[in-house]
C-alpha positions as CSV (number, residue, x, y, z in Angstrom):
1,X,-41.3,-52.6,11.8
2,X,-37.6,-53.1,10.5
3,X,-35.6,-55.3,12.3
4,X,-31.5,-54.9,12.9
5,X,-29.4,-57.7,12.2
6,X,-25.5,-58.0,13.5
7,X,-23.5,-60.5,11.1
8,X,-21.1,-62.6,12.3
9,X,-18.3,-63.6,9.2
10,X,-15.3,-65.5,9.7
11,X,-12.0,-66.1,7.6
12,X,-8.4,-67.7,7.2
13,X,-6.7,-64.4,6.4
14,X,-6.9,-60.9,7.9
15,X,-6.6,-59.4,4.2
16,X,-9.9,-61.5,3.3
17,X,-12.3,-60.4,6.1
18,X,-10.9,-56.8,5.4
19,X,-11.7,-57.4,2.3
20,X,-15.0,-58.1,2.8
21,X,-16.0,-55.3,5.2
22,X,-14.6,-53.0,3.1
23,X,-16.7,-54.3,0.1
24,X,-20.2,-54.2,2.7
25,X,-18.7,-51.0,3.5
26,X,-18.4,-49.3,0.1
27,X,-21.3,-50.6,-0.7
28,X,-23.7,-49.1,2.5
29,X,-24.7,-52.8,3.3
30,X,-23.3,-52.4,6.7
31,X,-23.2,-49.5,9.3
32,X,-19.9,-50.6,10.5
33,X,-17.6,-53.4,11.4
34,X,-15.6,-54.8,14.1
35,X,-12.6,-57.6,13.4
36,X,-11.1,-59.6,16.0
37,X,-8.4,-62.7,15.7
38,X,-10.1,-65.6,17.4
39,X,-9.4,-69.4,17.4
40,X,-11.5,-71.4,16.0
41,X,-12.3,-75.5,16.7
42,X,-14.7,-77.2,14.6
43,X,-15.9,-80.2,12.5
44,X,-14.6,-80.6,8.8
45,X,-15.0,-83.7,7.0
46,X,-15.2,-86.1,10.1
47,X,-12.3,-84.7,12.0
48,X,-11.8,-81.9,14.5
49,X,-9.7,-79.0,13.0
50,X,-8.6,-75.9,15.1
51,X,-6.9,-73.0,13.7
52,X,-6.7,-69.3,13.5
53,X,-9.3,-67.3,12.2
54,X,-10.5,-63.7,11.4
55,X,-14.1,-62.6,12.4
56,X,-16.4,-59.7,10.8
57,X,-19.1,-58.8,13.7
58,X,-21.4,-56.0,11.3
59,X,-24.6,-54.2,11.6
60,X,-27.3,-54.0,9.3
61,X,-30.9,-54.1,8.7
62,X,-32.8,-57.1,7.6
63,X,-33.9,-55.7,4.2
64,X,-29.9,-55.7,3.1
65,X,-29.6,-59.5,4.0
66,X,-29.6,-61.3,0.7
67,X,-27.3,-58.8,-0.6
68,X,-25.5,-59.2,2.5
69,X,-25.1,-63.2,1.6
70,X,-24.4,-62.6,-2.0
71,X,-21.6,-60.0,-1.8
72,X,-19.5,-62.2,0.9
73,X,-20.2,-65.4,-0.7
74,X,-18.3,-63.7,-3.8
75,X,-14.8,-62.8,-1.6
76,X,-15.2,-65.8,0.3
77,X,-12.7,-68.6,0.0
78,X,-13.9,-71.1,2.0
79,X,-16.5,-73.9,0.7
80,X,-19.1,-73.7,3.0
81,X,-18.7,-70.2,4.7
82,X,-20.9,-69.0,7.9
83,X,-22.9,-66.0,7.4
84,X,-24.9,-65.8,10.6
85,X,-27.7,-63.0,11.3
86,X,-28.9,-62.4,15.0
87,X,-31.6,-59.9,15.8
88,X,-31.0,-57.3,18.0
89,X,-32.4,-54.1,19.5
90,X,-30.6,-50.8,20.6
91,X,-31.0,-47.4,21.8
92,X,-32.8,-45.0,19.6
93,X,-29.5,-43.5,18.6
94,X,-27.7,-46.0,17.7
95,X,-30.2,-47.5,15.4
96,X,-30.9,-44.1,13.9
97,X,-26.8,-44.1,13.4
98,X,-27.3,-47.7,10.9
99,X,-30.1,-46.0,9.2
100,X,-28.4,-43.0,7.9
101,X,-25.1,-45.1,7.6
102,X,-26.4,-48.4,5.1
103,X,-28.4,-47.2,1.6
């Protein structure tokens, strides 16, 4: 049975994150993409940092995962970037709409 996957990216810049759902994009690896600004707190090396940030939420299918990883890991620019699959299921639809949208 396949199994959907929504990715969650995030980034220091606007233009990067575009970037990169334009690349999963052209390439079919994703059906689609949302972006949003958020604020982001979190550990980096032993101190609490908080700053802006960008966020790729995508949809997929578990078969384009590695390819997925590799692609964003090459228009990253952070050292140790979060690329984080949840499972999900939808209305017939809508997953039909991700199959006929990735290759």
């Amino acid at each position: 049975m396949k199994k959907y996957i929504k990715i969650t990216v995030s980034c220091a810049t606007q233009s990067e994150i575009e970037q990169i759902c334009d690349r999963l994009l052209k390439e079919q690896l994703i059906a689609g993409g949302d972006i949003s600004e958020t604020q982001s707190n979190y550990w980096w090396n032993g101190k609490i940092d908080k700053e802006k940030r960008y966020t790729l939420t995508a949809l997929s299918v578990q078969d384009k995962k590695d390819a997925i990883i590799e692609l964003t890991k090459k228009y990253h620019q952070d050292e140790t970037p979060g690329i984080i699959f949840s499972y999900f299921d939808a209305n017939k639809e809508f997953l039909d709409w991700i199959d006929q949208s990735i290759n």
